[in-house]
C-alpha positions in Angstrom: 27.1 -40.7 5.4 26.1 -42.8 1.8 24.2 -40.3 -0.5 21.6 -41.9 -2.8 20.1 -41.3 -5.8 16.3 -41.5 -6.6 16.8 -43.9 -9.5 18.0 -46.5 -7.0 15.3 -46.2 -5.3 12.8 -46.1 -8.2 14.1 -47.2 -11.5 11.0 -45.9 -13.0 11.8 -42.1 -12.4 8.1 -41.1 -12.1 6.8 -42.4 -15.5 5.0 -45.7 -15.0 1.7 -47.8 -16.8 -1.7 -47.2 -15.4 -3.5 -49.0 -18.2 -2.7 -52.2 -19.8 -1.9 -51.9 -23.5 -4.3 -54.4 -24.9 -7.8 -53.7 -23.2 -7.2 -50.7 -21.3 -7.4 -52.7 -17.7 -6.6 -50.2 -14.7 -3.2 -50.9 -13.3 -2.5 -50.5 -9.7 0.5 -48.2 -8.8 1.9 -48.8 -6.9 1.3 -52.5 -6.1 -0.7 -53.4 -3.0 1.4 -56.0 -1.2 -0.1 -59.6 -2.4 1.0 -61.2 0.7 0.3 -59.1 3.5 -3.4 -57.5 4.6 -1.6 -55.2 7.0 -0.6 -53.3 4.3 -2.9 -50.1 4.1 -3.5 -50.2 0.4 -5.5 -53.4 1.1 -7.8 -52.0 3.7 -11.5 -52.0 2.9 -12.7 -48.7 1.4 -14.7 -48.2 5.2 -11.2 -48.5 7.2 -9.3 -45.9 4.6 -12.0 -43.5 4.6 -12.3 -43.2 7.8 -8.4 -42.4 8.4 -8.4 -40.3 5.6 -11.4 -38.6 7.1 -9.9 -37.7 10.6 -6.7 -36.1 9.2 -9.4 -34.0 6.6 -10.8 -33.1 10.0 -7.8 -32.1 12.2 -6.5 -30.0 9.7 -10.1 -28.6 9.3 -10.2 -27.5 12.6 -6.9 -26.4 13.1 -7.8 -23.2 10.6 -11.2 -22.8 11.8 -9.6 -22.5 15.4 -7.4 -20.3 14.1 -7.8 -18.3 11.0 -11.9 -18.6 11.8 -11.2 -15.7 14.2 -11.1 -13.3 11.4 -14.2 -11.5 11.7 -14.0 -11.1 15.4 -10.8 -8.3 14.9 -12.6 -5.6 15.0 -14.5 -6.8 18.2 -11.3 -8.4 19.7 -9.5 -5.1 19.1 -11.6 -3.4 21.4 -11.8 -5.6 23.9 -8.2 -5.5 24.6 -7.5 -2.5 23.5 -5.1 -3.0 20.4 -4.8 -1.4 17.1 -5.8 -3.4 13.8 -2.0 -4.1 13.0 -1.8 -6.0 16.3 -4.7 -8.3 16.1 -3.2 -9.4 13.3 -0.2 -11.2 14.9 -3.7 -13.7 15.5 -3.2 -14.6 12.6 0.1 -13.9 11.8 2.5 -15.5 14.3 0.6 -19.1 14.1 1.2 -18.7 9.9 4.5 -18.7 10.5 4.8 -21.3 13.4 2.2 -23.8 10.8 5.2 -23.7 8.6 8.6 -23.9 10.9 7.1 -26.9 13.1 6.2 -28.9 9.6 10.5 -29.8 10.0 9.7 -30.8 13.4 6.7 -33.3 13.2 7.5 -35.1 10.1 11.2 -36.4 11.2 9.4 -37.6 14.1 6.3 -39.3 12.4 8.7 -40.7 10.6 11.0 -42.2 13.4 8.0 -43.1 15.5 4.9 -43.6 13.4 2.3 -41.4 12.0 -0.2 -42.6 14.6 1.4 -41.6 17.8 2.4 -38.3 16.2 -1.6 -37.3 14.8 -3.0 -38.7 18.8 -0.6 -36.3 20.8 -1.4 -33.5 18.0 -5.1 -33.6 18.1 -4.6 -34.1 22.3 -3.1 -30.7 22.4 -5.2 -28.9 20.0 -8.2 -30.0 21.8 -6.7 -28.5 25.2 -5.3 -25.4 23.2 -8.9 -24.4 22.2 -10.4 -24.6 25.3 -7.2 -22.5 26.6 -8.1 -20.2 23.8 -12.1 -19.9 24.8 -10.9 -18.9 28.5 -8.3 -16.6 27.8 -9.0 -13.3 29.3 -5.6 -11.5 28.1 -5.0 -10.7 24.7 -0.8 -12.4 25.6 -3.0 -15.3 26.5 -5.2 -15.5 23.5 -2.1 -15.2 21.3 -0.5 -18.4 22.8 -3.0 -19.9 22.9 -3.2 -19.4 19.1 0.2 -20.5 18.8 0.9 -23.3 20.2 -3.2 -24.7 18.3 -0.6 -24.0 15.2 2.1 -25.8 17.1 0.2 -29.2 17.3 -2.0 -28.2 13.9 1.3 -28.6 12.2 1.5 -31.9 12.2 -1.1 -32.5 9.6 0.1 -30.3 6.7 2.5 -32.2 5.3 1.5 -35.4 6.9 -1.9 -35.3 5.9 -0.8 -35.3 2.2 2.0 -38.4 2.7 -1.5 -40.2 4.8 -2.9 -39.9 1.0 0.2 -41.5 -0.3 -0.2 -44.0 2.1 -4.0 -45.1 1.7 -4.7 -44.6 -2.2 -3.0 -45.4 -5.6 -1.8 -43.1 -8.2 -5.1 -42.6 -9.9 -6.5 -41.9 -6.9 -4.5 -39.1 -5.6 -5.4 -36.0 -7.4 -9.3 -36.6 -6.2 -8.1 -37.6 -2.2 -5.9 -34.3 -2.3 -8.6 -32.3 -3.6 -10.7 -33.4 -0.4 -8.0 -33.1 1.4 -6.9 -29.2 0.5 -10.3 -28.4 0.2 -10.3 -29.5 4.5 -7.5 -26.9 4.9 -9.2 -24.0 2.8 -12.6 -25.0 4.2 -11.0 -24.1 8.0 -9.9 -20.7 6.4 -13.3 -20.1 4.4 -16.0 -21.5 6.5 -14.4 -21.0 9.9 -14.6 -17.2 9.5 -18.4 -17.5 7.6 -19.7 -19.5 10.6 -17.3 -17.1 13.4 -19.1 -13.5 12.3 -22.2 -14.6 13.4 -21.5 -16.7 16.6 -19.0 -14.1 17.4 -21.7 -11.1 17.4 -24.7 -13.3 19.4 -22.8 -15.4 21.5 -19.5 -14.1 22.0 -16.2 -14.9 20.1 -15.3 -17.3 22.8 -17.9 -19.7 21.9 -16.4 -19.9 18.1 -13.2 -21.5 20.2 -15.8 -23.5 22.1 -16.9 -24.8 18.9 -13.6 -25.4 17.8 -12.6 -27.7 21.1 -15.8 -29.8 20.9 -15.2 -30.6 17.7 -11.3 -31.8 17.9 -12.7 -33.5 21.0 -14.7 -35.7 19.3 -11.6 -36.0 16.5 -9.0 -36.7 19.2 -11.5 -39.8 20.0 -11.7 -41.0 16.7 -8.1 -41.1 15.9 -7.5 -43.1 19.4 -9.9 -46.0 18.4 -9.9 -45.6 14.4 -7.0 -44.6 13.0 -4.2 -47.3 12.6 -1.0 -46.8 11.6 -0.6 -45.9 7.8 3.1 -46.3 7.8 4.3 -49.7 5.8 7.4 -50.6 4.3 6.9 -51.6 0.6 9.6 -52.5 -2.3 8.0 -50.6 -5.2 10.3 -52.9 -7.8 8.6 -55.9 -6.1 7.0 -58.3 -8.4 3.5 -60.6 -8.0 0.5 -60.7 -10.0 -1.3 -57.5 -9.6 -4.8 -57.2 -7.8 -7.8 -56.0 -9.6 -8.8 -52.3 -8.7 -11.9 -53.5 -7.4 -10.7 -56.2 -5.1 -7.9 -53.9 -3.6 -10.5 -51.2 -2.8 -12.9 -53.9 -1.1 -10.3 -55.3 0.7 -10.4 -59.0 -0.5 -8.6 -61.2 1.4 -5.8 -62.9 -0.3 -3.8 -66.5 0.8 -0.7 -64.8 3.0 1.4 -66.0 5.4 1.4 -62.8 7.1 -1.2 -62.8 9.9 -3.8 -59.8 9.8 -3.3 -57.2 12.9 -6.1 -57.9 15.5 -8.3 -54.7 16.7 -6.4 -54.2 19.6 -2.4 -55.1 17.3 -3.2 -52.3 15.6 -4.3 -49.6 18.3 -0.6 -50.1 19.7 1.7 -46.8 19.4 4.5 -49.4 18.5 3.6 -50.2 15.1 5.5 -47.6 12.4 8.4 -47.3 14.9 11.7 -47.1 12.8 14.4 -47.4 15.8 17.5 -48.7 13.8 17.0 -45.2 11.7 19.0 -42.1 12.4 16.5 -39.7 13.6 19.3 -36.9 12.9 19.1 -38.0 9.3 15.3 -37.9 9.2 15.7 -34.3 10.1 18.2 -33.0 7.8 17.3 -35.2 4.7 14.5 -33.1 3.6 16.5 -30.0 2.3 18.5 -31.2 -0.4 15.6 -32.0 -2.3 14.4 -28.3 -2.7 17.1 -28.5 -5.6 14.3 -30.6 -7.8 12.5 -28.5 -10.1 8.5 -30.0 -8.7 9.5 -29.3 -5.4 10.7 -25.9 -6.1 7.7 -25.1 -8.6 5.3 -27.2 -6.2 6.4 -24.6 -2.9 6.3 -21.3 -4.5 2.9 -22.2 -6.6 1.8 -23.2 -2.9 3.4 -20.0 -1.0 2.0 -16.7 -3.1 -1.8 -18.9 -3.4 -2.2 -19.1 0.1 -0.4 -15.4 0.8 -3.0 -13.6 -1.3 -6.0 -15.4 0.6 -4.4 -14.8 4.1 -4.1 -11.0 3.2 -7.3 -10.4 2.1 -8.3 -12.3 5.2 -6.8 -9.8 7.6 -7.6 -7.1 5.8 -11.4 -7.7 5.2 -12.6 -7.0 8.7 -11.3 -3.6 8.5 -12.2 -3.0 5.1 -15.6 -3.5 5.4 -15.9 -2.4 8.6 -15.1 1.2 6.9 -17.2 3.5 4.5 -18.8 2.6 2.4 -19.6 -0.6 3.2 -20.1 -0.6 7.0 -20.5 -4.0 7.5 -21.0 -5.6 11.1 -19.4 -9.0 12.4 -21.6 -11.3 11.2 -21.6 -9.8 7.3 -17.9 -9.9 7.0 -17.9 -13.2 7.5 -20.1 -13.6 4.0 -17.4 -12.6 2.2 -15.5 -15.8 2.9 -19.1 -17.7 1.2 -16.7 -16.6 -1.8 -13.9 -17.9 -0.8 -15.5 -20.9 0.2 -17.5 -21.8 -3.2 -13.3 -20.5 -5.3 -12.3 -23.5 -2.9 -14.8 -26.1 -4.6 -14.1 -24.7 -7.8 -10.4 -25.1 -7.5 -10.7 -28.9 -5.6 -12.9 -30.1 -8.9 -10.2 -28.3 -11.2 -7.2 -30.0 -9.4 -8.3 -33.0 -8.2 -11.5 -35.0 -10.5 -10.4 -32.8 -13.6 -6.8 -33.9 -13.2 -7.1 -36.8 -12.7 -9.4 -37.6 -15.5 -7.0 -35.4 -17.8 -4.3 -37.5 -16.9 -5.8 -41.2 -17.8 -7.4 -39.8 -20.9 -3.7 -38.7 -21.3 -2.3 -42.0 -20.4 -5.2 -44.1 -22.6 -3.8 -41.9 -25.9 -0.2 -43.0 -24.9 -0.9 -46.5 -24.8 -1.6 -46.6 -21.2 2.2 -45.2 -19.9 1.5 -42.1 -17.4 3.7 -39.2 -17.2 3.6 -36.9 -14.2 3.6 -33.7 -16.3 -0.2 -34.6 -17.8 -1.2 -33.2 -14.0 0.4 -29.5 -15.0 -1.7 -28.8 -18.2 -4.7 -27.3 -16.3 -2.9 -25.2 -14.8 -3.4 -22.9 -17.1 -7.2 -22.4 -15.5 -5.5 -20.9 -12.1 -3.3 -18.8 -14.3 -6.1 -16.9 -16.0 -8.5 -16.7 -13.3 -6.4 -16.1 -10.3 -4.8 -12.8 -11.4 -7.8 -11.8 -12.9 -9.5 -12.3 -9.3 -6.5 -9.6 -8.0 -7.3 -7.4 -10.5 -10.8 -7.2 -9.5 -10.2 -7.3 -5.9 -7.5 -4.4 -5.6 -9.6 -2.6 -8.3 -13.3 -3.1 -6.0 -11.0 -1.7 -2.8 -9.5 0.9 -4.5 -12.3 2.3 -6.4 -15.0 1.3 -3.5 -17.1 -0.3 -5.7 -19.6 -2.5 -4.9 -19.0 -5.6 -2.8 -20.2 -7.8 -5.0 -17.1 -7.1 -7.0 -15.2 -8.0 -3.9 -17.0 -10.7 -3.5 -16.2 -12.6 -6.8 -12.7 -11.1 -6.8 -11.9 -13.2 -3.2 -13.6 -16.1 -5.2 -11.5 -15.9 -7.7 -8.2 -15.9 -5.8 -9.4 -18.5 -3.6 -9.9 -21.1 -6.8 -6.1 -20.7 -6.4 -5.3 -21.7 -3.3 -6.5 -25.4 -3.9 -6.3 -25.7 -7.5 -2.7 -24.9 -7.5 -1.2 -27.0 -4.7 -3.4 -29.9 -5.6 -1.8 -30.0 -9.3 1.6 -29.3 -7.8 2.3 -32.2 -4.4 0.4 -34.6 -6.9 2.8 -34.4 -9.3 5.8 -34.2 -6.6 4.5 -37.6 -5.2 4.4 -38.9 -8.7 7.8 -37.8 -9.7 9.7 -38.3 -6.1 7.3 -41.3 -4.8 9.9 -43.3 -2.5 10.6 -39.6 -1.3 7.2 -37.7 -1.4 6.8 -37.6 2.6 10.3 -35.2 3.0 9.5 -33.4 -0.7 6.0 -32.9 0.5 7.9 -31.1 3.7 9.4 -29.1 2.2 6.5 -27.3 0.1 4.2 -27.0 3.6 7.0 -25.5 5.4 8.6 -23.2 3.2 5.2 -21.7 1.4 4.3 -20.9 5.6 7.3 -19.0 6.0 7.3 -17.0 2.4 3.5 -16.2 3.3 3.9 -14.9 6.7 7.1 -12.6 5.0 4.4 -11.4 2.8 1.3 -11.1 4.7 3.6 -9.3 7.8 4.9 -6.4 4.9 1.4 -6.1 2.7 -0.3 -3.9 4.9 2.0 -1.2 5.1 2.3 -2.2 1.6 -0.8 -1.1 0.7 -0.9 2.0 2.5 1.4 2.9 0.7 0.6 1.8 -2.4 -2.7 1.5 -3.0 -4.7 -1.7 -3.5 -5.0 -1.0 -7.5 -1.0 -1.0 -7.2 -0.6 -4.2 -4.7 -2.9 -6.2 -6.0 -1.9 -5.4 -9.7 1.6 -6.4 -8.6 0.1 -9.8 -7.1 -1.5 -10.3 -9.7 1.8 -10.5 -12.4 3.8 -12.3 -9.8 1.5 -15.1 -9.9 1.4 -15.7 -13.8 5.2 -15.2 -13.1 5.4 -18.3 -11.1 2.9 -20.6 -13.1 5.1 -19.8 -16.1 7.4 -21.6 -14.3 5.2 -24.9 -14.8 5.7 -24.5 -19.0 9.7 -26.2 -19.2 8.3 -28.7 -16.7 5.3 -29.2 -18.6 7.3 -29.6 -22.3 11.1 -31.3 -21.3 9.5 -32.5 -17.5 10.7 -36.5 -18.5 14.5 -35.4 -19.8 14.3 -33.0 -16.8 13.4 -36.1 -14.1 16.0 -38.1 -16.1 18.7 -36.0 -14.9 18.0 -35.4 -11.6 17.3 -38.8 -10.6 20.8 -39.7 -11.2 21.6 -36.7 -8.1 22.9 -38.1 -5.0 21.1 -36.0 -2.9 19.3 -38.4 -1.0 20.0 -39.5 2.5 
């Protein structure tokens, strides 16, 4: 078994030229191909979009299937009967399996395509839901919710190496923004748009919704969604393409004939049969040992565990004195959560991004991924603060509103932070962003569901002023984690390029 090293795979080690020295002229990074149209940095803006758009979509509807079914605890608990700690496992159990099957799907996308992987997926999520809106046992209901997670999976890492795929470096902090924004959108608006359907039409119809939907998805990634997958030597030389004649897809003088409509429907096309699909599966896990993807996992893991608790616990909360809330009003509070989402998506992604090439303009055009971690230091003021008022507006039953901005707070978190943190893994670990990327989907699943299945007896015991005040200082623990990256990031990727680590 050889063992590589990311420098011989890409000499640059993260730190490349975006802008020409003289007159400031955009560089493409990495280069488009100039002498195949296949390749899917070249497709017209209309073709990439509208991949990009059905993966935002999939992975949409996976959490509005899913975590959407928030609101409906209360109801669903009577119904069958169950206490408040087991609804949860709703919730709970398809966390968990979101994570764990991230080490499945991957390896196989990347043994037999992205494509085929993404039309099975969306295939069984569509049957799932409909499973889901007939199920008349709780058992049933639960499974159903499971395996949705099961084929939902695929996109969460996946989703992020599509962005890879489709857009250049300067491009990816906005395209991830859109894209997390999708994820937290299923956890934000599913359960806004869930509290009222659940108490007029039934909480069935909210799965109805859900299968409809991935219906018309499914359909869209049969006839619109080629393969993404291509093979590219990033030390490859050629006169570089404009930005604006890469975007609109100019033709170019090749001797590589373009795919016809029907070439690139096949289920054939990013098939890798002379690799070792046992490789592709263990390959991933050496790479936890780089700093990003370390930083990048746990940034990713306690954002998204503080959003899922308050998630299971709101029902209940403000089903209680004093609020006494119905179904449809607890939904609201995830209007919060939802407008901290678009908050955090401008912060990570368009702010970033224009950050970093102001950045790169001041030092003569030459990018460095650790421009991307500076703002971080918005999520590490506002986040914690957000627990503060949270645990503080539970504990002391103040008034929602304070609840309300608190959640909205916290949720700013949950995309600004992973945005800032796979962007700058793909930039640091390009040739191996699609396993590094892995590895921060899966493991920040598994650390939240060990956190959200502890915090409510947690608080019980506790108290929410204690819980969420202890959140609250493990966070700014973590995004002090970011500051040696941020200062000594460039001697720090210096050294571990040079690890054989790398199947």
């Amino acid at each position: 078994m050889h063992l590589k090293a990311l420098k011989e795979l890409d000499r640059s080690e993260g730190t490349v030229r975006i802008r020409q020295s003289g007159d400031g002229a955009l560089v493409l990074v990495p280069q488009p191909s100039p002498n195949d149209p296949n390749d899917p940095l070249r497709w017209p803006l209309w073709k990439k979009h509208t991949a990009f758009g059905a993966v935002c979509a999939f992975t949409f509807l996976t959490n509005y299937g899913i975590s959407g079914l928030a609101p409906a605890f209360g109801v669903l608990a009577q119904e069958f009967h169950k206490s408040p700690g087991e609804v949860a496992d709703l919730l709970l159990w398809p966390l968990l399996v979101l994570g764990i099957f991230n080490f499945f799907w991957v390896p196989i996308a990347n043994y037999f395509g992205k494509r085929p992987v993404f039309i099975f997926a969306s295939l069984l999520l569509f049957l799932t839901f409909i499973w889901g809106a007939r199920a008349q046992t709780f058992r049933s209901l639960l499974w159903s919710n499971i395996i949705s997670a099961f084929a939902g999976s695929s996109t969460e890492a996946l989703g992020a190496a599509i962005v890879n795929d489709l857009y250049f470096l300067h491009e990816r902090g906005t395209k991830l923004s859109i894209y997390m924004n999708f994820i937290a959108g299923g956890n934000t608006i599913g359960p806004l748009i869930c509290g009222f359907v659940a108490e007029n039409v039934g909480w069935r119809w909210h799965k109805g919704v859900a299968a409809i939907a991935t219906g018309i998805t499914f359909a869209t990634v049969v006839f619109l969604v080629p393969e993404t997958q291509f093979t590219r030597n990033l030390d490859a030389g050629g006169s570089a393409l404009s930005d604006s004649e890469a975007e609109k897809g100019v033709p170019v003088t090749t001797e590589v004939a373009q795919k016809t409509f029907w070439q690139e429907l096949s289920l054939t096309v990013g098939m890798s049969p002379g690799t070792n699909i046992f490789e592709l599966f263990v390959r991933p896990f050496p790479l936890i040992v780089y700093p990003a993807v370390l930083f990048a996992f746990l940034g990713y893991a306690v954002s998204l565990a503080w959003v899922v608790a308050i998630n299971i616990m709101a029902p209940f909360i403000l089903e209680a004195p004093p609020y006494l809330w119905g179904t449809s009003l607890i939904g609201l509070i995830n209007l919060a959560g939802f407008l901290g989402n678009v908050f955090g998506s401008v912060i990570g992604g368009w702010c970033v991004d224009r950050y970093s090439d102001w950045r790169a303009r001041k030092n003569n055009g030459v990018f460095e991924p650790e421009m991307r971690l500076f703002l971080l230091i918005l999520p590490a003021l506002i986040v914690p603060a957000g627990c503060l008022v949270f645990g503080y507006g539970v504990g002391r039953s103040l008034h929602w509103t304070a609840l309300f901005f608190g959640f909205g707070m916290i949720s700013l978190g949950l995309v600004a932070v992973p945005i800032i943190g796979m962007t700058y893994v793909s930039d640091c670990y390009f040739p191996v962003a699609s396993d590094a990327l892995l590895l921060v989907n899966g493991l920040k699943n598994i650390v939240a569901f060990g956190f959200v299945y502890g915090v409510v007896p947690w608080v019980t015991g506790s108290g929410y002023v204690n819980a969420f005040g202890t959140q609250a200082g493990v966070f700014v623990a973590i995004m002090a984690l970011a500051i040696p990256l941020a200062l000594y990031g460039a001697r720090i990727r210096h050294r571990t390029s040079q690890w054989r680590i790398i199947l």
